[in-house]
C-alpha positions as a Markdown table, in Angstrom:
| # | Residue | x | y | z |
|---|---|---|---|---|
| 1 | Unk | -10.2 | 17.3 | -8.3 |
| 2 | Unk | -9.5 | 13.9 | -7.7 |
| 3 | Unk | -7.4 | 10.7 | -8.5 |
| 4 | Unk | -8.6 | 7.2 | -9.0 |
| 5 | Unk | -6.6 | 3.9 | -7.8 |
| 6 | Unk | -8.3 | 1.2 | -10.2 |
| 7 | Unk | -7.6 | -2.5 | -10.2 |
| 8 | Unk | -9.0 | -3.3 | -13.9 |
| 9 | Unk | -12.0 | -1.7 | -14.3 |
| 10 | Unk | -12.9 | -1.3 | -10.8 |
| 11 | Unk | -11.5 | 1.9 | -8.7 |
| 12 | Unk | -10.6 | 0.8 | -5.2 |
| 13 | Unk | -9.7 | 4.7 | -4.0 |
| 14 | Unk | -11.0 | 8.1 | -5.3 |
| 15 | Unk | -8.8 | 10.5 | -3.1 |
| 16 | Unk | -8.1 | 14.4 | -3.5 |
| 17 | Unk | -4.6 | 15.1 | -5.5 |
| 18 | Unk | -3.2 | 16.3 | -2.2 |
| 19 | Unk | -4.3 | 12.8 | -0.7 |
| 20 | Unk | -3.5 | 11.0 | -3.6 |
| 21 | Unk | 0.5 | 12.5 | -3.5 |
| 22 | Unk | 1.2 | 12.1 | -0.1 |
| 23 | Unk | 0.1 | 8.4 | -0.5 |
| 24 | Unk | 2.2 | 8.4 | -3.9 |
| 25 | Unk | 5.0 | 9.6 | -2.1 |
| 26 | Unk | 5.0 | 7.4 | 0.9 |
| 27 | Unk | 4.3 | 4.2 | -1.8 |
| 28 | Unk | 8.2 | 4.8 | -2.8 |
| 29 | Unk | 9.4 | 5.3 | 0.5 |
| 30 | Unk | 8.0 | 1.5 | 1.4 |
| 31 | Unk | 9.0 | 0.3 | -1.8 |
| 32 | Unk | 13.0 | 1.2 | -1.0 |
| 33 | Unk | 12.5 | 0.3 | 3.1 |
| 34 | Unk | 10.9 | -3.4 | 2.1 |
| 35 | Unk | 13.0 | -3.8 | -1.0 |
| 36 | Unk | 9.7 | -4.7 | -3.4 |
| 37 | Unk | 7.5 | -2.6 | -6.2 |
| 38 | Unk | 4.6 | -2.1 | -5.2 |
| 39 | Unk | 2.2 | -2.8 | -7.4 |
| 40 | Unk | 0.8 | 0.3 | -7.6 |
| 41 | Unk | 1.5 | 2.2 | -11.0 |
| 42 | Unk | 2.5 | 5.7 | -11.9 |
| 43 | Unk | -0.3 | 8.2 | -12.5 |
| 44 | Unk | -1.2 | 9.1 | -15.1 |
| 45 | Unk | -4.0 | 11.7 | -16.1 |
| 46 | Unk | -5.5 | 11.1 | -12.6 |
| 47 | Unk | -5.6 | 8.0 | -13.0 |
| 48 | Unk | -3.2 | 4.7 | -11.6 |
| 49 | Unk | -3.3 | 0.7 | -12.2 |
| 50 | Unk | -2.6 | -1.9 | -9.4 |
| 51 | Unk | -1.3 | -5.0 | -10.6 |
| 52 | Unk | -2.9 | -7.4 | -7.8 |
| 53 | Unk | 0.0 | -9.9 | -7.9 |
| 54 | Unk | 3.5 | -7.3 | -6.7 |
| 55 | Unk | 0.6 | -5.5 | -4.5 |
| 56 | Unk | -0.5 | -8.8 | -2.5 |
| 57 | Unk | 3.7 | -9.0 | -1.8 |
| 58 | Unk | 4.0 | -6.1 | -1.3 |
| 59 | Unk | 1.4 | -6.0 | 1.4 |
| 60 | Unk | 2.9 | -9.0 | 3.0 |
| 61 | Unk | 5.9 | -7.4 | 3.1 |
| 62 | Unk | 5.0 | -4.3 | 4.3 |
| 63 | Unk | 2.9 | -5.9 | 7.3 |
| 64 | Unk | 6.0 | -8.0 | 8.2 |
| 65 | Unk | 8.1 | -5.0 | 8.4 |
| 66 | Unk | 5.5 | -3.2 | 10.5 |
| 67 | Unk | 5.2 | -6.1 | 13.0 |
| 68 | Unk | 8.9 | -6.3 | 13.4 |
| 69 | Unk | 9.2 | -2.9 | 13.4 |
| 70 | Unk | 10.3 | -2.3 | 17.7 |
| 71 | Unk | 10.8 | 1.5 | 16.9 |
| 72 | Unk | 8.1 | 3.1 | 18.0 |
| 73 | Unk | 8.2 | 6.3 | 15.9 |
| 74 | Unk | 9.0 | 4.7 | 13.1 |
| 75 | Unk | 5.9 | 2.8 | 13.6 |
| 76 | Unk | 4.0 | 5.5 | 14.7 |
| 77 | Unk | 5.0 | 7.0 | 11.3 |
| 78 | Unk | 3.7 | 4.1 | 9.0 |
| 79 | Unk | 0.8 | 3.3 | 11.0 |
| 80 | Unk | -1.5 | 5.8 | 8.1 |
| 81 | Unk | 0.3 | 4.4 | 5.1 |
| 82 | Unk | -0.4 | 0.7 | 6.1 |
| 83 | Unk | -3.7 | 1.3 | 7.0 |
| 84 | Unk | -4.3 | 2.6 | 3.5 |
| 85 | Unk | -2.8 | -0.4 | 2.0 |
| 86 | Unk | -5.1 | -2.4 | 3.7 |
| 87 | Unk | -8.1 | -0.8 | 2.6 |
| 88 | Unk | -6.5 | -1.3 | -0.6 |
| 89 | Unk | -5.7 | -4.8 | 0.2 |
| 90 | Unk | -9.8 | -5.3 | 1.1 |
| 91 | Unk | -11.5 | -3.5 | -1.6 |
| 92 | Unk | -9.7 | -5.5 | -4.1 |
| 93 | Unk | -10.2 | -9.0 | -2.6 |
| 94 | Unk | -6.7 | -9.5 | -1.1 |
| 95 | Unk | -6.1 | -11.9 | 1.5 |
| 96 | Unk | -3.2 | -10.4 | 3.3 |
| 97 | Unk | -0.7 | -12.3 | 5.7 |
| 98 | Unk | -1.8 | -11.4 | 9.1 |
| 99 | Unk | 0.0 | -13.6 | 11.1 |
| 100 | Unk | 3.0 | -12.7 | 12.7 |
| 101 | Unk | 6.5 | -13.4 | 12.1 |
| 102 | Unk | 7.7 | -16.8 | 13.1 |
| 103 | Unk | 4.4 | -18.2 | 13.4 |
| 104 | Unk | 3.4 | -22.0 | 12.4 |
């Protein structure tokens, strides 16, 4: 079995429901630690919305928190999650803030 992440019509992530509930539950771990939804809807019969416009800030977000991040096991920790988001991020056209804090 599977579950589909879908922006609109188009699915952005197809994972196994073991996959797709670890990522779930990590989703509202970095909602609470950068203080922003997500983006990413509940799911529901295997299947969850992204609303591109909280996900793009959330993303931003989420990378500024990982670049000021100077823990290095709590970095270690969200290094998976964030590289999810980022494929997210790519497959449905995002332009994400790259750039580091602070810079002009």
């Amino acid at each position: 079995m599977s579950q589909y992440f879908d922006m609109g019509d188009q699915t952005l992530w197809n994972p196994s429901n073991g996959a797709s509930r670890l990522f779930m539950s990590q989703v509202h771990v970095y909602q609470a630690e950068v203080g922003l939804p997500s983006g990413i809807g509940p799911m529901k019969a295997d299947e969850c919305q992204i609303d591109p416009v909280p996900f793009k800030a959330f993303v931003d977000a989420l990378l500024a928190w990982h670049r000021r991040t100077s823990h290095a096991v709590m970095a270690a920790l969200a290094e998976g999650f964030v590289a999810a988001v980022l494929v997210l991020a790519e497959r449905a056209g995002i332009e994400v803030n790259w750039q580091p804090a602070g810079y002009r």
